[in-house]
C-alpha positions in Angstrom: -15.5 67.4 52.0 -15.0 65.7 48.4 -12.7 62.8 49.6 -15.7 62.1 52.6 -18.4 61.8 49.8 -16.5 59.4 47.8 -15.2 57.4 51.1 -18.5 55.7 51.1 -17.4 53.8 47.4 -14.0 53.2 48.8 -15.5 51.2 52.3 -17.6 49.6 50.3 -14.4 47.9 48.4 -12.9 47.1 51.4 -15.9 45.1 52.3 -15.9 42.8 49.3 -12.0 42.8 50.1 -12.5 40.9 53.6 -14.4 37.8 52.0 -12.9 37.8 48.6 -10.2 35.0 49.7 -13.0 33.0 50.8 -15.1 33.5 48.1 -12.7 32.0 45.5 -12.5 29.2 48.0 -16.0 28.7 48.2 -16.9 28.2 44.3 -38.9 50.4 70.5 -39.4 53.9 69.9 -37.2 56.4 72.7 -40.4 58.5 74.2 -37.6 60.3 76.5 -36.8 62.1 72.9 -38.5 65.8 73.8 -38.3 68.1 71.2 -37.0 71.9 72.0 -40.0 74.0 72.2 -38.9 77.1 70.0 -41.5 80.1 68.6 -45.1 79.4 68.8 -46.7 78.4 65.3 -46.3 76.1 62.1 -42.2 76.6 61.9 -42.1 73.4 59.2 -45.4 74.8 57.5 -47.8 72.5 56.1 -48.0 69.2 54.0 -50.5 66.6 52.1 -49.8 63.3 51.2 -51.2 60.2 49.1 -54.3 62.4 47.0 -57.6 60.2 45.9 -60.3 61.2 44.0 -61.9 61.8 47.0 -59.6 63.3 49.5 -55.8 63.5 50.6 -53.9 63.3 54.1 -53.4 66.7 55.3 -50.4 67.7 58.2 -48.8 70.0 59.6 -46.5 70.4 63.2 -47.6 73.0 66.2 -45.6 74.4 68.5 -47.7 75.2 71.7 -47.2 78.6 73.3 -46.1 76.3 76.7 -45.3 73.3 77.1 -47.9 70.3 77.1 -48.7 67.0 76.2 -51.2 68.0 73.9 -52.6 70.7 72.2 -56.3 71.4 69.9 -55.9 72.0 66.4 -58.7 72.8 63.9 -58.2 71.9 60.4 -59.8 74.1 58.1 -60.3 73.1 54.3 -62.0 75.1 51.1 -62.8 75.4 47.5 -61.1 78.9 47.4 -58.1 80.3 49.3 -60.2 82.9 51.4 -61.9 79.8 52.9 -65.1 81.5 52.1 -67.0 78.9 52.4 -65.2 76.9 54.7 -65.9 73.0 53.2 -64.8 70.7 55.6 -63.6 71.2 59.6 -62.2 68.8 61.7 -60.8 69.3 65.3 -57.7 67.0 65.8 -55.2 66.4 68.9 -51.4 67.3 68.4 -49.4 65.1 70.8 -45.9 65.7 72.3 -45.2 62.0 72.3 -46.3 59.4 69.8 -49.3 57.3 70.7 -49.1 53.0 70.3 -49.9 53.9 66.5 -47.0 56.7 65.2 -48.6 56.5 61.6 -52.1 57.7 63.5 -51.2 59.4 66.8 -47.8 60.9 65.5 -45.7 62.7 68.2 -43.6 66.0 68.1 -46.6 68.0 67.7 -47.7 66.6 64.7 -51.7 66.9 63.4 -53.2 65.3 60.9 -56.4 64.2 59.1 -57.8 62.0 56.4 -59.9 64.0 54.7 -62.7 62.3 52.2 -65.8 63.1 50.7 -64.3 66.0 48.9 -64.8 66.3 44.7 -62.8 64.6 42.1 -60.0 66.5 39.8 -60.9 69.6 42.3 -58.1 72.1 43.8 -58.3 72.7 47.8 -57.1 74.9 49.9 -56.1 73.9 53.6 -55.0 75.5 57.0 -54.5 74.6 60.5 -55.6 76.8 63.7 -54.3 76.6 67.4 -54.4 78.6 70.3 -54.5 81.7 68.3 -51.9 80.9 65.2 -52.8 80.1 62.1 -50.6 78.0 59.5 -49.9 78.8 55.9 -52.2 78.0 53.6 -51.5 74.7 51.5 -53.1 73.5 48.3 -53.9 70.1 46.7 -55.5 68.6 43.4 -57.9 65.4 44.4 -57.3 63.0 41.7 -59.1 62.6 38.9 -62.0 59.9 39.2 -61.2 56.4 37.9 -63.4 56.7 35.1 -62.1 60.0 34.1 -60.0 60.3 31.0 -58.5 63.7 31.2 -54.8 64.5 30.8 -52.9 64.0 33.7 -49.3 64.9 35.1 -47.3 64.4 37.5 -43.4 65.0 39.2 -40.9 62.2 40.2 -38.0 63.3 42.4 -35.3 61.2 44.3 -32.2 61.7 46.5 -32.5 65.1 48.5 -28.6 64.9 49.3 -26.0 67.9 49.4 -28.7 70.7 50.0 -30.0 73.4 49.1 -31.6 71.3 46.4 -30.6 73.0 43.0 -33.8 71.5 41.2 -36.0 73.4 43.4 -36.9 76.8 41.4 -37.4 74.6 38.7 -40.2 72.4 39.9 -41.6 75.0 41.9 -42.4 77.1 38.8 -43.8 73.4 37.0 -46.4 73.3 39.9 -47.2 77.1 40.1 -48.4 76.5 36.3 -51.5 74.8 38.0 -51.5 71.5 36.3 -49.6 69.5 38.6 -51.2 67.2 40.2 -48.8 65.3 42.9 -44.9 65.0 43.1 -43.4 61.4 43.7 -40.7 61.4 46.4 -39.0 58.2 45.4 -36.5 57.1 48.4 -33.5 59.0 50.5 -36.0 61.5 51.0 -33.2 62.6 53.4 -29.9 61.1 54.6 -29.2 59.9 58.1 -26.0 59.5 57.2 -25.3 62.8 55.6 -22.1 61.7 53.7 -21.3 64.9 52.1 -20.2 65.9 55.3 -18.3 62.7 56.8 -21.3 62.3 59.4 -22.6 59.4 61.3 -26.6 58.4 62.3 -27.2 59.8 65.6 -29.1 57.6 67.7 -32.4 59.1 69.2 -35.5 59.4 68.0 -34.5 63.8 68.2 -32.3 63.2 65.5 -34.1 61.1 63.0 -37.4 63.9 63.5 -34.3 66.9 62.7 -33.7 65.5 59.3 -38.0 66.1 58.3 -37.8 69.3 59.7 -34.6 70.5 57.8 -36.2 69.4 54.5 -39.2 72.2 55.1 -36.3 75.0 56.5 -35.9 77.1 53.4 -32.1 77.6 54.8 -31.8 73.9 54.4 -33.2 73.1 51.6 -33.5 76.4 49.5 -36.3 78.4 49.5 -38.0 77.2 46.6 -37.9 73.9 47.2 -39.2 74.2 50.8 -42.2 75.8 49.3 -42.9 72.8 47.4 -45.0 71.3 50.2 -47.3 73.3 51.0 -48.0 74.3 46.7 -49.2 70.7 46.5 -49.3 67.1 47.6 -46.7 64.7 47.7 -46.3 60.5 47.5 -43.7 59.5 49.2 -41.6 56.7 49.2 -38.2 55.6 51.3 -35.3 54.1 50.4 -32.0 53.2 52.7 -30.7 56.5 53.5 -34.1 57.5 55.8 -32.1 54.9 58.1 -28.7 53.9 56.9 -26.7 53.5 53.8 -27.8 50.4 52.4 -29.4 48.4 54.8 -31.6 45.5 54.5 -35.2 45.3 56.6 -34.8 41.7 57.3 -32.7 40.6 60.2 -29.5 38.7 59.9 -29.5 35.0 59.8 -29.5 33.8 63.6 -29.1 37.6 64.7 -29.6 41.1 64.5 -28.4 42.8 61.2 -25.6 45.7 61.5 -24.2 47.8 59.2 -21.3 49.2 58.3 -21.5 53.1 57.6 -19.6 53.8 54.3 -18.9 57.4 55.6 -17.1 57.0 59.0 -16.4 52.9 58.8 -18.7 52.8 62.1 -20.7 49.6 62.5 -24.0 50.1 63.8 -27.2 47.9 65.0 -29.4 48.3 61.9 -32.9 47.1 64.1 -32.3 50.4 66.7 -32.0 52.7 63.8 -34.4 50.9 61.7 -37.2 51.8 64.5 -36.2 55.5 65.0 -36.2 56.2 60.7 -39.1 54.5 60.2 -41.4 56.4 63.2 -39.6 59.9 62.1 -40.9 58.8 58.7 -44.6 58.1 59.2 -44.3 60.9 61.5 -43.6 63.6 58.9 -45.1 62.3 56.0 -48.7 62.5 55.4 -49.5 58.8 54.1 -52.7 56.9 54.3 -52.6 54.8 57.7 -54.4 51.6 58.2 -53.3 49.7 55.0 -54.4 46.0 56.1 -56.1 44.8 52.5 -52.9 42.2 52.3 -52.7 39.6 55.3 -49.2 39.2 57.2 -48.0 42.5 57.2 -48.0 44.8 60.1 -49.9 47.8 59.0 -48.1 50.2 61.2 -45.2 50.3 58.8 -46.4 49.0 55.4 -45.8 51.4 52.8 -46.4 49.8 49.4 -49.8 50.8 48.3 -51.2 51.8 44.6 -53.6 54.6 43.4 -55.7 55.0 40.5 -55.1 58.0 38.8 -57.9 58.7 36.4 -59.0 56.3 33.5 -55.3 56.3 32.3 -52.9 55.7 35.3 -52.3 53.5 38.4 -49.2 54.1 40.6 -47.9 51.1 42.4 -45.4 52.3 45.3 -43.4 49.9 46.3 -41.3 49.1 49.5 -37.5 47.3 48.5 -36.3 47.6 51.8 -38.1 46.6 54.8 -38.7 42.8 53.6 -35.3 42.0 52.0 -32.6 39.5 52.5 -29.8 40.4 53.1 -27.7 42.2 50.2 -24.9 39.7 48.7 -21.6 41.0 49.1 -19.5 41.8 46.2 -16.9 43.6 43.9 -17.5 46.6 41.6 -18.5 45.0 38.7 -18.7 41.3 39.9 -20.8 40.0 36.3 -19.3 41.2 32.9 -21.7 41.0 30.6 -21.8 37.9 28.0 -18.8 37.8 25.5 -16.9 39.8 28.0 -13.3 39.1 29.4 -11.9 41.1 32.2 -8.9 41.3 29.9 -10.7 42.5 27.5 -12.7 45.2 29.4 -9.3 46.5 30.5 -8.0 47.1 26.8 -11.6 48.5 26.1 -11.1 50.8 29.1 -7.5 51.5 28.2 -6.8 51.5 31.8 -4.0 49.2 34.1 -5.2 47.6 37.4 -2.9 46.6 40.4 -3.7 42.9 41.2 -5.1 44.7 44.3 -7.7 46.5 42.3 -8.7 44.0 39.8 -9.7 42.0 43.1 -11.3 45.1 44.5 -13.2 45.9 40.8 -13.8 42.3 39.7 -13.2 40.0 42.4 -10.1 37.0 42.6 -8.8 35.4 39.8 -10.8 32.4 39.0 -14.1 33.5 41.1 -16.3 34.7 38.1 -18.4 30.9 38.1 -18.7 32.0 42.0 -19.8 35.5 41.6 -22.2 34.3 38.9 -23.8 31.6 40.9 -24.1 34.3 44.4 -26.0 36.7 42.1 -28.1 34.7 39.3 -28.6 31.5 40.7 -28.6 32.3 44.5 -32.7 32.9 45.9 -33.1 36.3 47.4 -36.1 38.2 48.2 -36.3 42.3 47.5 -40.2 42.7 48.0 -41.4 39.2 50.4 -43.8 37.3 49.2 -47.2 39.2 50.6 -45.8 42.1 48.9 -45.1 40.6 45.6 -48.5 38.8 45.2 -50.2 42.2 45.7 -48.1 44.0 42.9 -48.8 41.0 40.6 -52.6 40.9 42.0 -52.6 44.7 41.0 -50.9 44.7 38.0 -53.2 41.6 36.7 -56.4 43.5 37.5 -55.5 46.9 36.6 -57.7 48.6 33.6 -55.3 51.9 33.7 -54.1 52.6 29.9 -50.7 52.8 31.7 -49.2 50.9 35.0 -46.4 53.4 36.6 -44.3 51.1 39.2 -42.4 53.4 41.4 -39.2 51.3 42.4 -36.5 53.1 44.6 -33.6 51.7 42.4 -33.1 50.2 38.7 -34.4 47.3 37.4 -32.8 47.5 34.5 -29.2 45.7 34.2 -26.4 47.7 34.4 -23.4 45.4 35.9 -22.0 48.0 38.1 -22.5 48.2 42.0 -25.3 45.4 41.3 -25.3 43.5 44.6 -28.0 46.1 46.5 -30.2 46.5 43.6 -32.6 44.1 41.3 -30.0 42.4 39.6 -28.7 41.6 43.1 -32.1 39.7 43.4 -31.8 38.1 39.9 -34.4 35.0 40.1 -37.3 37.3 41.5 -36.1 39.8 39.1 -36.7 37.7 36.1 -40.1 36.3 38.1 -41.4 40.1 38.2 -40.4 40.2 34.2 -41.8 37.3 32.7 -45.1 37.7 35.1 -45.8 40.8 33.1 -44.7 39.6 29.9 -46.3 36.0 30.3 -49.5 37.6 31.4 -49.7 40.5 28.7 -49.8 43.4 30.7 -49.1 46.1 28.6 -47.7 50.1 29.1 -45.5 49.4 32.6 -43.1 52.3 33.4 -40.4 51.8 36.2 -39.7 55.0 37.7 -36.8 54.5 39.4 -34.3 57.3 42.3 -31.1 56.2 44.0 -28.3 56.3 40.7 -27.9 60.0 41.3 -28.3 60.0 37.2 -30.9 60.6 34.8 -31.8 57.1 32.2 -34.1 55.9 29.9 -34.4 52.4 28.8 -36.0 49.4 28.1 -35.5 46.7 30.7 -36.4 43.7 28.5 -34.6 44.7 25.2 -36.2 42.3 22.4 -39.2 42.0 24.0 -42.8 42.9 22.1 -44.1 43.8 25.4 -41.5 46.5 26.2 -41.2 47.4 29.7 -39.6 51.1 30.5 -37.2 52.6 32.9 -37.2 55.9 33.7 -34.6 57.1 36.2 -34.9 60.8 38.4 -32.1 62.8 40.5 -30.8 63.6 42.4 -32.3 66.7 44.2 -29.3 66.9 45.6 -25.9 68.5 44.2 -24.0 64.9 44.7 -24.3 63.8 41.5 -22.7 60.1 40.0 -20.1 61.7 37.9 -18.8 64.0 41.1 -18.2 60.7 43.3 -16.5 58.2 40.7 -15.0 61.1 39.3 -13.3 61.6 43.6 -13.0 58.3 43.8 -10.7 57.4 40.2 -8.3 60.2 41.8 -7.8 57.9 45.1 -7.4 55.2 42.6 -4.9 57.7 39.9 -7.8 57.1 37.3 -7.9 60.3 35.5 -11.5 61.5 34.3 -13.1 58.3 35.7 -16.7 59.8 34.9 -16.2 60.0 31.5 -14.7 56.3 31.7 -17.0 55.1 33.6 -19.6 56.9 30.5 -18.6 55.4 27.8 -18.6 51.7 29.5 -22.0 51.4 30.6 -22.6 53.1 27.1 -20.7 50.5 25.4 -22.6 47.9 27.7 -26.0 49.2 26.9 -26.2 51.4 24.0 -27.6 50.2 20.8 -25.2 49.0 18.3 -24.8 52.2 15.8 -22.4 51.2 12.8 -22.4 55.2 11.5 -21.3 56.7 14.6 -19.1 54.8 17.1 -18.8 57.4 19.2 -22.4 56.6 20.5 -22.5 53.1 19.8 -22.8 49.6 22.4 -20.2 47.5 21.8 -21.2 44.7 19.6 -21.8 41.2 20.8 -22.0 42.9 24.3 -24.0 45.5 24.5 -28.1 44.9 25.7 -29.0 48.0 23.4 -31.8 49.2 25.7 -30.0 52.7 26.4 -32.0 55.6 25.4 -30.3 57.9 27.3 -27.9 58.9 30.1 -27.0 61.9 32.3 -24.4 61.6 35.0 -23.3 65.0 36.0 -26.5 67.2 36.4 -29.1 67.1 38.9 -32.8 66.5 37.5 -36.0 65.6 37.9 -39.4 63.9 35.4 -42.4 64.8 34.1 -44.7 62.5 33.6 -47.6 63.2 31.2 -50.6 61.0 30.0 -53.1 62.1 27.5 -55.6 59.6 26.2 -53.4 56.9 24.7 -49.9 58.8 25.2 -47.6 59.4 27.7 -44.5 61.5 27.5 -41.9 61.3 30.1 -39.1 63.9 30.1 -36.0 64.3 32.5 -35.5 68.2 32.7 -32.4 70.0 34.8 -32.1 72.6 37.5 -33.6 75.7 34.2 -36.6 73.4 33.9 -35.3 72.4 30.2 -35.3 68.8 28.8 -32.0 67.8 29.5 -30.0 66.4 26.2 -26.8 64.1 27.3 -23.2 64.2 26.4 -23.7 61.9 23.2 -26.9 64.4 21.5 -29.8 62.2 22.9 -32.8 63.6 23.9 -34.3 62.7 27.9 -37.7 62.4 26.6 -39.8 59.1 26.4 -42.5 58.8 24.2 -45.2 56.0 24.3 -46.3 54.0 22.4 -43.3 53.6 20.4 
């Protein structure tokens, strides 16, 4: 099982390797997918999504005592758990196949309701009612109003791979404290491709719908972790791996985009799975429908959207993979940073390269102008243009003390694996930078999944408008040091993960004269690493209180987690 989770990196390699000769040279929905009727009830429980100040989506999936295309359910929602008196009741239709609109006539059984008109900063109590059953009883907080300045706080999870989730006790006891108010699900919310286990996408809409309902099943996911959905709300965000590893939305130039799978090597028609993930997704996840405030984006499948969270805090969810270009294709570590020699790096390292691997790791000899030019100078799109206008149109007009971006990967530079993140996407990189810098907009927090690692940093080092990263995860057990740590054996690179460590410290640790062992490299490093975890799953809490906001990245005890060089994952703002 080990050499399949790190046979994703290794594919990936040999995909640079079939164009790096030429490189140097160059300078519909299945409705036929029926679900298996099993006990009658709520088997997946119940679930609410994207709170307001004034309400929250509320969900939940039936299974009718025979079976039907449809079947009543009453939604039943209160100020107190024994529903005594009963606030709001609505009477909704669960269907067995999916209407024109998934996001608002969801199939497999699926009910839900947007609830408004509830109170602000108020804690509710929920169920659902058909043909006799009655669901568990779920809770959520409505946001505080936007004038409101009390503390807030929040969770921000990412990666739900390898279950059961080990994080899970841990953040269940964080919300059973009572002052939690939502939990961010930030991308690979669940994995298609399940490459823990050498496993391919299966193609039917079945499938996809399997992986939501496995992420509720306490014998999935772990108990506590299951139990998180129905102990509060969640706002959730996707990533690749609710599809395929990797994938970009757009469609290829003059065709249909495929992709290879890392795991198996298969090759497969990203548009087919692309319309099965992304139905399964609205499907299962309670998230406000009808987002059509920005023109020339079908609202059926638009998922950025913001909330104001009290007088303190707007969240701006954003959506890096269905309006994309296409990914650039490239090495390991295809731009050293400046003053930086591959030569060099290798003595740094202390580690010998075949002439094989150095073109696997860095690209041909002589192609370094080229790789520079694919990545810097080359104009790519990660968010399209309607979507970026409304984050800078947001961000512009936001009154919020602090402006919380939730991105599904890092902003920040890092060198490594850099083609399918921001720095792959360089020039709108810098355009989302110097907007916030050129237009003073002040206290902006990336919180950022997919590195399988826990991070804090500044991603405009020098700046006197800093900018932060914060990075979660994973959920899951397959954490970064685990896979480069599999993969340097296939490559006879002993301890990789502690290699691979001290490099990106030395590229982006500050320059400390006293104590080398923690210390960037000088003249190389950026010096915006606050800290860094590789080998232990995590998650963040994110606080604000009046002017302040702490942000700490705390392990699978609920401690704050303090990394192999002393340094502490807490963020503390203003500095």
């Amino acid at each position: 099982m080990s050499s399949l989770r790190s046979r994703r990196f290794f594919l990936q390699l040999l995909m640079f390797g079939g164009g790096a000769a030429a490189l140097a040279a160059c300078g519909g929905t299945s409705s036929s997918s029926i679900p298996p009727l099993g006990e009658p009830g709520f088997p997946q429980g119940v679930f609410a999504g994207d709170p307001t100040s004034e309400g929250a989506v509320l969900s939940t999936r039936v299974i009718p005592a025979s079976a039907t295309d449809t079947v009543a359910v009453t939604l039943q929602v209160a100020e107190n758990s024994e529903f005594n008196p009963i606030s709001q009741q609505v009477s909704l239709t669960a269907r067995r196949v999916a209407g024109r609109n998934y996001r608002t006539e969801p199939g497999d059984y699926i009910a839900r309701a947007v609830v408004t008109g509830l109170r602000p900063a108020q804690r509710y109590f929920y169920r659902f009612v058909s043909e006799g059953f009655t669901s568990p009883v779920g809770q959520f907080r409505t946001l505080p109003a936007p004038g409101d300045g009390r503390p807030i706080r929040f969770l921000h999870i990412s990666c739900a791979n390898e279950p059961p989730f080990p994080i899970g006790a841990a953040m269940l006891a964080e919300v059973s404290r009572g002052d939690i108010d939502f939990i961010s699900f930030n991308g690979d919310t669940v994995y298609a491709d399940r490459f823990w286990l050498g496993l391919d996408p299966i193609g039917n809409l079945e499938f996809y719908r399997s992986l939501y309902r496995d992420q509720r099943d306490p014998n999935y996911a772990g108990r506590e972790f299951a139990q998180l959905f129905g102990r509060t709300s969640f706002v959730v965000n996707w990533d690749d791996h609710e599809v395929i590893d990797n994938y970009s939305g757009q469609k290829a130039r003059g065709g249909r985009a495929t992709q290879l799978n890392d795991t198996t090597g298969q090759t497969r028609d990203v548009e087919d799975l692309k319309v099965l993930g992304y139905q399964a997704f609205f499907e299962y996840n309670p998230i406000t429908p009808n987002l059509t405030d920005v023109a020339g984006v079908d609202s059926r499948d638009r998922l950025f959207r913001s909330f104001r969270y009290g007088a303190n805090a707007e969240v701006f969810i954003l959506d890096l993979r269905q309006y994309r270009d296409l990914a650039a294709v490239t090495p390991i570590l295809p731009i050293l940073p400046p003053g930086l020699t591959r030569q060099r790096f290798l003595e740094l390292a202390g580690i010998r390269l075949t002439p094989e691997q150095e073109t696997l790791f860095f690209g041909p000899p002589g192609s370094e102008q080229a790789l520079f030019n694919l990545l810097r100078r080359t104009p790519r799109t990660l968010l399209g243009n309607p979507q970026k206008q409304w984050l800078f149109n947001g961000l512009r007009n936001s009154t919020a003390t602090y402006k919380f971006i939730v991105s599904e990967f890092p902003i920040t530079v890092t060198y490594f694996r850099s083609n399918d993140v921001w720095e792959g996407y360089w020039l709108e990189r810098q355009e989302v930078i110097d907007f916030i810098e050129s237009n003073n907009i002040r206290n902006v927090v990336f919180l950022t999944g997919n590195n399988h690692a826990g991070f804090i940093g500044q991603v405009n080092p020098g700046s006197s408008n800093p900018i932060w990263e914060v990075w979660t995860g994973p959920t899951g057990r397959s954490v970064t040091a685990l896979s480069i740590d599999e993969l340097g054996n296939q490559l006879g690179i002993p301890n990789a993960s502690r290699l691979y460590y001290r490099i990106v410290n030395g590229f982006l640790a500050p320059v400390n004269p006293t104590n080398p062992q923690v210390s960037g490299i000088p003249g190389v490093t950026t010096g915006n690493l606050r800290f860094l975890e590789l080998a232990v799953p995590n998650y963040n809490v994110i606080e604000v209180s009046g002017s302040r906001c702490t942000i700490q990245i705390k392990g699978p005890t609920g401690s704050v987690l303090t990394d192999p060089l002393g340094r502490r994952g807490e963020l503390n703002l203003p500095q």
